[in-house]
FINUDREN-322842 format. One line per 8 residues: number of its first residue (from 1); their letters; for each residue x, y, z of C-alpha. Coordinates in nm, 2 decimals. Layout:
BEGIN
NUM	a	X/Y/Z; ...;
END
This chain:
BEGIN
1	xxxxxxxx	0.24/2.04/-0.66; 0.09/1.99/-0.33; -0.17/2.25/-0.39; -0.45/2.00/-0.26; -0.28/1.95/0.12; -0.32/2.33/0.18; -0.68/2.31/0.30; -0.52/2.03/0.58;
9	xxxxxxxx	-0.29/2.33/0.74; -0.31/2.54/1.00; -0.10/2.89/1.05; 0.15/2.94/1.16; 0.32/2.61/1.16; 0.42/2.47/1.50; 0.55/2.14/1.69; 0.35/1.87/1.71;
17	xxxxxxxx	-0.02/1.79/1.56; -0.03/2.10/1.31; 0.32/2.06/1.21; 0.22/1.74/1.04; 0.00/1.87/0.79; 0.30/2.12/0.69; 0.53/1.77/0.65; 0.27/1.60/0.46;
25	xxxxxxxx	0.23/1.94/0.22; 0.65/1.93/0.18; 0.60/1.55/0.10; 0.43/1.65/-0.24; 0.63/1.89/-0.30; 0.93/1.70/-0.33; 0.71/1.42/-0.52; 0.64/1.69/-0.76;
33	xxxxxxxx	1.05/1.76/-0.75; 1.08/1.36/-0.84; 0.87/1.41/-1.13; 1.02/1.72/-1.33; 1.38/1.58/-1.29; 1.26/1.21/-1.41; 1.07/1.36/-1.72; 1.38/1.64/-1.78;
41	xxxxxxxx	1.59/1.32/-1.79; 1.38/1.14/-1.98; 1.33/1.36/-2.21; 1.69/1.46/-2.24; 1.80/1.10/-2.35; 1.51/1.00/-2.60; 1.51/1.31/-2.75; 1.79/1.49/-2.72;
49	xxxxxxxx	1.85/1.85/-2.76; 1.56/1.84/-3.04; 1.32/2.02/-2.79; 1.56/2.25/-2.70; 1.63/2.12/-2.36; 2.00/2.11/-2.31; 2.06/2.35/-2.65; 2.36/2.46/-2.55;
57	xxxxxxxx	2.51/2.18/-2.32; 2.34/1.86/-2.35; 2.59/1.70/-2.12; 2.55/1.97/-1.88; 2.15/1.94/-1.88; 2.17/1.54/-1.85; 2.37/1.51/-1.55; 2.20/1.83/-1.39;
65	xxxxxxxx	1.87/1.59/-1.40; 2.04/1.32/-1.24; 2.21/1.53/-0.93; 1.85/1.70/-0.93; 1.64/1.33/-0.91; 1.91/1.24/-0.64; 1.86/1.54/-0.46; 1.49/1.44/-0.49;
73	xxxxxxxx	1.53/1.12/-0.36; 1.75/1.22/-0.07; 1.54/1.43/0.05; 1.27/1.21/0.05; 1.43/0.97/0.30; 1.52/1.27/0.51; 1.16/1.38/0.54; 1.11/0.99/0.66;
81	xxxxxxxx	1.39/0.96/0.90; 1.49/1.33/1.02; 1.11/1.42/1.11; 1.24/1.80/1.25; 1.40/2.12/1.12; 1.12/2.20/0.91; 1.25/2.54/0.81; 1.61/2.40/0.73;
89	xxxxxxxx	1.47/2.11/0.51; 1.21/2.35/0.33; 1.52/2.57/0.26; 1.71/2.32/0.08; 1.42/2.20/-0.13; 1.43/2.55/-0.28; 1.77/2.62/-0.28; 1.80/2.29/-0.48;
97	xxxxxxxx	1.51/2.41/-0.68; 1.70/2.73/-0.77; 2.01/2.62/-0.84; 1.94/2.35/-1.06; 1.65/2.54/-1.27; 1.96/2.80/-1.32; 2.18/2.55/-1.43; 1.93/2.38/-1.70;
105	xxxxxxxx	1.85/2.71/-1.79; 2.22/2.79/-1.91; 2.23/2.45/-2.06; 1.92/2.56/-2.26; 2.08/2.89/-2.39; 1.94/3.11/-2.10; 1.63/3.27/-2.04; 1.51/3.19/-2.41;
113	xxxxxxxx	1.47/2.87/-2.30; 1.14/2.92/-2.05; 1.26/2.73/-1.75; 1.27/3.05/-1.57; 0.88/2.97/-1.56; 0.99/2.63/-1.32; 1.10/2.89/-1.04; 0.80/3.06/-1.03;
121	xxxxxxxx	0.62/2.67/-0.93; 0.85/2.61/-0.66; 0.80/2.95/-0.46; 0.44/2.89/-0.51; 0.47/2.58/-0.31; 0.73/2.72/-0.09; 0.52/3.04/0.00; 0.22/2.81/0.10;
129	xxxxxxxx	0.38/2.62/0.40; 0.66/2.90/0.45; 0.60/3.11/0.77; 0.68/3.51/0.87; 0.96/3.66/0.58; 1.13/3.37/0.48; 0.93/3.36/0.14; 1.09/3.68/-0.01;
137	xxxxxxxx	1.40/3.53/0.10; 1.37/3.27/-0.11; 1.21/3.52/-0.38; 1.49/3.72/-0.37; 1.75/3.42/-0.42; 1.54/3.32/-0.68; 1.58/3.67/-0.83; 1.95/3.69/-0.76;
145	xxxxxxxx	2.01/3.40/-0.93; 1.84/3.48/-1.25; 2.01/3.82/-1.30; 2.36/3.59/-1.25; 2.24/3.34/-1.50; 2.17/3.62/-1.76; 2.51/3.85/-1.71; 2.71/3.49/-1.75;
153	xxxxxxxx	2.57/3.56/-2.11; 2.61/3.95/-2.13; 2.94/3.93/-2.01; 3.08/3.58/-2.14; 2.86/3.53/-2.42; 2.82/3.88/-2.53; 2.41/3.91/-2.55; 2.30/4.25/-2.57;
161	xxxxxxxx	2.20/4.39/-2.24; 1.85/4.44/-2.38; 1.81/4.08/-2.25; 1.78/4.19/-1.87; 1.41/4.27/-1.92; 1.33/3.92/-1.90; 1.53/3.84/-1.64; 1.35/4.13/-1.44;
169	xxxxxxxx	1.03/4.09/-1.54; 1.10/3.73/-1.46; 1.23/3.86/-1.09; 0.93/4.05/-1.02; 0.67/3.78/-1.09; 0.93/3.58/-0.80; 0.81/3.88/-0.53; 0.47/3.87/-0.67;
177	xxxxxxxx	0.38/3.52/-0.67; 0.56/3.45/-0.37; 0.36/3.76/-0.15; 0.00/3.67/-0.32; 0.02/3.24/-0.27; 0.15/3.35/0.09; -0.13/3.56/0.15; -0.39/3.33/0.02;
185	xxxxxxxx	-0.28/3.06/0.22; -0.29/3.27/0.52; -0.67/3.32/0.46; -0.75/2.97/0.33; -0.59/2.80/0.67; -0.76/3.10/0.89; -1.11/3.02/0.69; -1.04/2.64/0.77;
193	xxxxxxxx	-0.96/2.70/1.12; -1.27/2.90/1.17; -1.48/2.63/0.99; -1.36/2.33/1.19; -1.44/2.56/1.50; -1.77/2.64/1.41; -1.76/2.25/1.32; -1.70/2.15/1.61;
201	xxxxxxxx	-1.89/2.38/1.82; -2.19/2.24/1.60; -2.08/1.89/1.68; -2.09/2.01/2.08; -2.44/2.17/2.03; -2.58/1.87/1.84; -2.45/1.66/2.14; -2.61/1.84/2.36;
209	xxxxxxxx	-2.93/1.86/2.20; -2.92/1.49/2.16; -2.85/1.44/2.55; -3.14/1.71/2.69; -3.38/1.55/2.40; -3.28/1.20/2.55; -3.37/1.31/2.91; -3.66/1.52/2.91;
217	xxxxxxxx	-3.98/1.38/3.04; -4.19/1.52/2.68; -4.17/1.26/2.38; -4.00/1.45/2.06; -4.07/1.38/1.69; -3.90/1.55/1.44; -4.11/1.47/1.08; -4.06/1.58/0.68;
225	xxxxxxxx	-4.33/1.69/0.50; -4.40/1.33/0.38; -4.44/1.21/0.72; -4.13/1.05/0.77; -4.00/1.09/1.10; -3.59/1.21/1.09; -3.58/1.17/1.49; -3.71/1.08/1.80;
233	xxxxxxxx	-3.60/1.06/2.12; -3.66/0.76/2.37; -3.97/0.90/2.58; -4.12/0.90/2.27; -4.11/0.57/2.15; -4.19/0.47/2.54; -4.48/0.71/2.56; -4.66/0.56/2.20;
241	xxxxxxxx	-4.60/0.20/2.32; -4.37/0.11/1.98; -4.03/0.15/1.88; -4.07/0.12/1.44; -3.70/0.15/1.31; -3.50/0.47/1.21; -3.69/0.66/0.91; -4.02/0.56/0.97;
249	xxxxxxxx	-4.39/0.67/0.86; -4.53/0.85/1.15; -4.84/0.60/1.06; -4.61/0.31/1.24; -4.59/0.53/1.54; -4.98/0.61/1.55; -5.22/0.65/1.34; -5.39/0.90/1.56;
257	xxxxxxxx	-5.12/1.11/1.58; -5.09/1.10/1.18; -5.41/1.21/1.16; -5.38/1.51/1.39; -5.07/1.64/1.25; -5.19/1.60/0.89; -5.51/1.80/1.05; -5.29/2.06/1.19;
265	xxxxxxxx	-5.07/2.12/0.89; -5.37/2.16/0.64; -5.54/2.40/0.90; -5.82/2.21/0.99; -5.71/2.09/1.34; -5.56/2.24/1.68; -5.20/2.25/1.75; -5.28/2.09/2.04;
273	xxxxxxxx	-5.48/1.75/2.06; -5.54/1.54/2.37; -5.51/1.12/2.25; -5.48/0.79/2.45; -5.26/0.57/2.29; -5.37/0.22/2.23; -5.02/0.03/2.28; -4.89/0.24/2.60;
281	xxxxxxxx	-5.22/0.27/2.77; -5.09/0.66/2.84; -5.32/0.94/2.80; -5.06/1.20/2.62; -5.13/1.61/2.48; -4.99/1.60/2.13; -4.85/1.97/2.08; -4.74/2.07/1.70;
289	xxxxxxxx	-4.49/2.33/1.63; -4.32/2.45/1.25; -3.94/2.35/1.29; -3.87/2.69/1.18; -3.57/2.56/0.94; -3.54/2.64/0.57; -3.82/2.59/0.37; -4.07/2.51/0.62;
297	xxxxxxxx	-4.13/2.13/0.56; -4.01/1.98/0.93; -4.26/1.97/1.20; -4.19/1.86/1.57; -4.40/1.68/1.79; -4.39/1.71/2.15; -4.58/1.43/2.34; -4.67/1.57/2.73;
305	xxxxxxxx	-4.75/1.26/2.96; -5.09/1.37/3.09; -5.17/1.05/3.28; -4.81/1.11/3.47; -4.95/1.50/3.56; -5.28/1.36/3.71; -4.99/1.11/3.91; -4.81/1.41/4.06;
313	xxxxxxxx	-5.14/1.62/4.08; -5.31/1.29/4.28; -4.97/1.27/4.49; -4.98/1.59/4.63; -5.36/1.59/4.72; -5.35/1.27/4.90; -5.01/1.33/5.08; -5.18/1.42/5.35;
321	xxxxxxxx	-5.43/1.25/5.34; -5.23/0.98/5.31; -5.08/1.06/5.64; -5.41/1.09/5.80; -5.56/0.75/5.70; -5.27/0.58/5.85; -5.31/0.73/6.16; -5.70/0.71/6.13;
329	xxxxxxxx	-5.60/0.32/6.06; -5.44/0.29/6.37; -5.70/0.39/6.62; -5.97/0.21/6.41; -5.81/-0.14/6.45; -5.80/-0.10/6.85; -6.21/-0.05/6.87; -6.24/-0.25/6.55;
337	xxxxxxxx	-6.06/-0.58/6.76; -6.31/-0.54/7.05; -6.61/-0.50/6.81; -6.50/-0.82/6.66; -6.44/-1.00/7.00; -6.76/-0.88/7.15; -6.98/-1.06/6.84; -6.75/-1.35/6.91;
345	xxxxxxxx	-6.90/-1.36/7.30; -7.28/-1.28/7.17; -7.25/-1.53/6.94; -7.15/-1.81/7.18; -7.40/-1.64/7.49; -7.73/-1.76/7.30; -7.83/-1.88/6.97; -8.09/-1.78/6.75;
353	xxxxxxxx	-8.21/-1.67/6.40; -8.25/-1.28/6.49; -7.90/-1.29/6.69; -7.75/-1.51/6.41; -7.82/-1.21/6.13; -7.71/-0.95/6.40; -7.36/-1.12/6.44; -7.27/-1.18/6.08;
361	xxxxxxxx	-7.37/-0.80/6.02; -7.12/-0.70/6.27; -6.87/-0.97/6.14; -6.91/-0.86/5.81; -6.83/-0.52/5.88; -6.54/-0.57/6.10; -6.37/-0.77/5.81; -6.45/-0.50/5.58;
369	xxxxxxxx	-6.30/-0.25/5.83; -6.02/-0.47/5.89; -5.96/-0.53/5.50; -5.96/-0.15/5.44; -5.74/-0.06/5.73; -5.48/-0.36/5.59; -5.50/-0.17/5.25; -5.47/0.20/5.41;
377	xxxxxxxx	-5.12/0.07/5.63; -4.95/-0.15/5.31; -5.03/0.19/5.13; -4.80/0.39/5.43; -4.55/0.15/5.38; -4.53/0.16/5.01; -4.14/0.32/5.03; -4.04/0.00/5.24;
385	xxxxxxxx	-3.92/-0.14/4.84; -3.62/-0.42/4.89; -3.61/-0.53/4.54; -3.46/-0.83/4.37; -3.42/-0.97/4.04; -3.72/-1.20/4.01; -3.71/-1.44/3.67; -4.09/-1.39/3.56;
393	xxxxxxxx	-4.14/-1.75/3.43; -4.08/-1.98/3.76; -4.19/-1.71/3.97; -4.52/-1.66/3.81; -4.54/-2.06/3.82; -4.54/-2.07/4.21; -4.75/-1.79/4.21; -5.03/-1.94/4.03;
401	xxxxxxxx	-5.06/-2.28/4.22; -5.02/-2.08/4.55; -5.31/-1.81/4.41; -5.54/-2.11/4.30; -5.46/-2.32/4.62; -5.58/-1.98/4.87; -5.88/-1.86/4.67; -6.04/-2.24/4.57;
409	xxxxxxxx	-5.98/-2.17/4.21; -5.86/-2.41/3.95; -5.53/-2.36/3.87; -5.62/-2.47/3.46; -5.82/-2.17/3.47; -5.49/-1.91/3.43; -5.22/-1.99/3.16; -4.89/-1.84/3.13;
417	xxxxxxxx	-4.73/-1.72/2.89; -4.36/-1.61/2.93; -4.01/-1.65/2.80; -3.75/-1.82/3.05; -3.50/-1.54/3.02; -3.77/-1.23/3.13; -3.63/-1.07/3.43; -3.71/-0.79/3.66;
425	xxxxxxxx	-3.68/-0.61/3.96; -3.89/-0.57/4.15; -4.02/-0.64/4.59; -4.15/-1.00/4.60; -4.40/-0.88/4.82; -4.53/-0.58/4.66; -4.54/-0.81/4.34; -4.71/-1.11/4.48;
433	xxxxxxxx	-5.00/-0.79/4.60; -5.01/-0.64/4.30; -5.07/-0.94/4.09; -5.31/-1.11/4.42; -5.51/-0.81/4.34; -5.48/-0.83/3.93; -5.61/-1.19/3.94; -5.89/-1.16/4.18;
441	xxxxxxxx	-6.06/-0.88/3.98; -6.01/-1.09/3.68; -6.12/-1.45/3.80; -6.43/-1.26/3.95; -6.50/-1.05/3.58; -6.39/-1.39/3.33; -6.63/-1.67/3.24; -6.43/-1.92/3.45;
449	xxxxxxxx	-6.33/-2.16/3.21; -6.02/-2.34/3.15; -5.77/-2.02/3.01; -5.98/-1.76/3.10; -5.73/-1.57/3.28; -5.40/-1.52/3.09; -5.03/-1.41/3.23; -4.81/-1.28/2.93;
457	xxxxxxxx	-4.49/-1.13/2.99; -4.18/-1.02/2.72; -3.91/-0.80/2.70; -3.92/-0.51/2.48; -3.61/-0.34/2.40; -3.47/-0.21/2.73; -3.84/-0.30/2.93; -4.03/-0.56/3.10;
465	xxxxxxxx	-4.40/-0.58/3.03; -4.62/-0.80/3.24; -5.00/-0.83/3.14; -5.31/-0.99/3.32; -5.57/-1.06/3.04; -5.92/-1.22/3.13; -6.19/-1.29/2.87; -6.47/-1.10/2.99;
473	xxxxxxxx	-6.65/-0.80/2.91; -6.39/-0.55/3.03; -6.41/-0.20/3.16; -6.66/0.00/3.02; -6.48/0.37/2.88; -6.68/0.60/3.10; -6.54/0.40/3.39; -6.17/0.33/3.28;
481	xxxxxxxx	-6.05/0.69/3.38; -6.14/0.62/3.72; -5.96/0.27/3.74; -5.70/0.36/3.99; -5.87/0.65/4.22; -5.91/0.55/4.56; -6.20/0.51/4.74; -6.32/0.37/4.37;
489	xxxxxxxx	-6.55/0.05/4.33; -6.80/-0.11/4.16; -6.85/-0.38/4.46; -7.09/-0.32/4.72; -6.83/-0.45/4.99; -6.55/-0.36/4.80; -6.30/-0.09/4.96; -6.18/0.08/4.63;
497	xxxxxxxx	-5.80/0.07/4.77; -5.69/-0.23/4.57; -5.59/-0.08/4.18; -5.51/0.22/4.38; -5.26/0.01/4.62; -5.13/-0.19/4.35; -5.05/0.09/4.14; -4.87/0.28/4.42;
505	xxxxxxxx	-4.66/-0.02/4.44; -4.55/-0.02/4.12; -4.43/0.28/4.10; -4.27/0.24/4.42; -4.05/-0.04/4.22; -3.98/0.24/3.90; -4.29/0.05/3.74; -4.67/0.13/3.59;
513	xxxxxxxx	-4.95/-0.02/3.60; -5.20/0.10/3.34; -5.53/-0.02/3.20; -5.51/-0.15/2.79; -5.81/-0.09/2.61; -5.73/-0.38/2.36; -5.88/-0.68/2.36; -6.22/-0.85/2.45;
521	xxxxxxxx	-6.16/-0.84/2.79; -5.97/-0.68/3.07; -5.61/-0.65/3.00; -5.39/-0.45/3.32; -5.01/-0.40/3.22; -4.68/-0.41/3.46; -4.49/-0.20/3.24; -4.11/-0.22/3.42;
529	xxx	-3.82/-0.01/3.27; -3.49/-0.16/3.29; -3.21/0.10/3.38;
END
């Protein structure tokens, strides 16, 4: 029977998506109908009453199989066509089912015959998809029509009344089969209702975990015992600089990070380790934690962007003094102008080798004053960003032969290398600072040769990155943590505004400009994410 569609149901059976499951359930039942009555028949005409099917009335018995397989095949097209009445059309399966088992049992000379047993199959089937107290209805029928079959023979045939014990015992297994399937069906479809709800509430939470593990600021890595790494949410892959495929080694992702978990696991390290990874540029606190699941062999790894901290942390102290420094800039480039103007008119009043020195000193310091009071007022209007999307190739084309034109440099001294189909956005003008700045620093660190300075931009995954690379000696380690503080140079005339500028101006465009420690010389990074 259709013992395999109960786990499909739900109780009690109503209209609409649950019903269907009920439908399909009555479906196999009646296929199962379609198979008794074709091997009764079958049986029937090969065999004849040799198995003692149709011992009394072989005639009777054969055409009782043929009504019953078209009964069987009626009610198949009714299930198709007439989609409703659930309760009507399950009540005529077993009525059918009752009075044709009765039937083939008096053509098999009554209850000796076994197919009492038949009965017994159908309000199995019956009780799983019936609802409320319809199933000792059909128990009861079942029983009722039994006892008739057996006092035909008491009273017609004259068999000894000793014969109703079957019949009864036969009667009682109807109640008791019917009541138990019933019952267990009940707790099978509430059991399968609870487990699709706890399903699907464990769908929900694994949604949700996936969505706040997509969104929060700290890379997460979730990794086996052998190092292979079962998850790992974006910020992770953006905060190590690599993006290996699903499954991984945790070697692909770092080998530093390998080596510190490894260290942590065996007890020899902290569960907390500070690194500065090679690819991203990012200085990031690795933090190892036990999963806590079964077993104990899954680790995570939560990746803190330190470098991001010292951002905010920087932010907040120079707010105000940002504030300051632009008003500051303001009433410096009032006196500044006249200072300027009055070595102008000393210059001109009389010449002279002593007045000569005097009035480049006070030059010299005026355009220093007026370089670093440029730098302080771009920096207060940082938030002015009108972005557009800027096709890296042509653009950094023009740039170059406009950069080499203004600062006396040949142009063969910078190559590019970019794809035509990089884009970004980004502000033209913050851009054309940032990288003014990026390429004076490097054609004043490179050997000035043809190639020395080299522009290399590609697009990784969803992200743009853009990388000035020189070949000189680069920046020693003591000194790259203090790259991009203001007020920081290693020029006698320099300011210290311009990586400090230039990085404020990235990340006025939702980019970052970090210092790669990779290569032979210098390599600075415009790392833009697209959205």
């Amino acid at each position: 029977m259709a013992s395999s569609a109960v786990l499909s149901l739900s109780w009690p059976p109503q209209q609409g998506a649950v019903a269907d499951s009920f439908w399909v359930s009555l479906k196999y039942f009646n296929f199962y109908r379609v198979a008794v009555a074709a091997m009764f028949l079958l049986a029937a005409l090969v065999y004849g009453d040799d198995l003692g099917l149709g011992s009394h009335d072989l005639n009777a018995f054969v055409y009782t199989c043929v009504v019953y397989l078209a009964l069987a095949v009626a009610f198949h097209f009714a299930l198709r066509k007439v989609p409703g009445y659930f309760n009507v059309q399950l009540t005529l399966h077993v009525v059918s089912d009752i009075a044709v088992v009765v039937v083939l049992m008096y053509a098999s000379s009554g209850i000796r015959s076994g197919l009492g047993v038949m009965l017994l199959i159908s309000l199995a089937g019956a009780a799983l998809v019936s609802r409320g107290m319809l199933v000792l209805f059909y128990a009861a029928l079942a029983s009722i029509a039994v006892l008739l079959e057996q006092s035909y023979w008491v009273l017609v045939q004259d068999s000894s009344t000793a014969n109703y014990l079957q019949p009864g015992l036969l009667s009682i297994g109807f109640f008791v089969t019917a009541l138990i399937t019933n019952q267990l069906a009940r707790r099978l479809i509430l059991n399968e209702r609870l487990a699709r709800q706890r399903g699907a509430d464990l769908a929900d939470q694994l949604r949700i975990n996936r969505l706040i593990s997509r969104d929060v600021q700290d890379g997460v890595l979730v990794v086996d015992a052998n190092g292979l790494v079962h998850q790992h949410n974006p910020r992770a892959a953006d905060l190590v600089g690599r993006f290996p495929p699903e499954l991984s080694q945790i070697e692909e992702y770092s080998e530093e990070l390998a080596h510190g978990l490894a260290a942590w696991r065996a007890g020899e390290g902290a569960s907390s380790v500070n690194m500065r990874f090679a690819e991203s540029g990012r200085l990031v606190r690795a933090r190892f934690l036990a999963a806590g699941v079964a077993g104990g062999s899954f680790s995570l790894v939560f990746l803190e962007d330190l470098s991001r901290l010292q951002e905010q942390a920087q932010q907040l102290k120079l707010a105000a003094l940002g504030r300051l420094t632009a008003n500051i800039a303001h009433e410096i480039r009032n006196p500044l102008s006249a200072i300027t103007h009055a070595g102008d008119l000393l210059h001109e009043e009389q010449r002279g080798p002593q007045k000569e020195r005097i009035v480049q000193i006070i030059r010299d310091n005026a355009q220093r004053l007026e370089r670093m009071v440029h730098d302080v007022l771009e920096l207060s209007r940082r938030d002015r960003v009108q972005p557009e999307t800027i096709r890296v190739r042509p653009y950094l084309l023009t740039f170059i032969d406009e950069f080499a034109q203004n600062e006396t440099i040949p142009s063969e001294s910078f190559s590019i290398d970019a794809a035509e189909n990089v884009l970004m956005d980004f502000d033209r003008a913050h851009l054309n600072q940032v990288l003014w700045n990026l390429l004076r620093n490097a054609w004043r660190h490179c050997r000035k040769q043809i190639g020395s300075v080299r522009l290399a931009a590609w697009r990784r995954v969803n992200r743009v990155e853009l990388h000035v690379i020189d070949d000189g000696e680069g920046v020693a380690r003591d000194l790259q943590a203090q790259l991009f503080e203001p007020f920081f140079t290693t020029l006698a005339n320099g300011t210290g505004l311009g990586l400090y500028i230039a990085r404020e101006l990235c990340v006025a465009n939702g980019a970052s400009l970090d210092y790669l420690d990779r290569y032979q010389g210098a390599d600075f990074r415009i790392l833009w994410q697209a959205p």
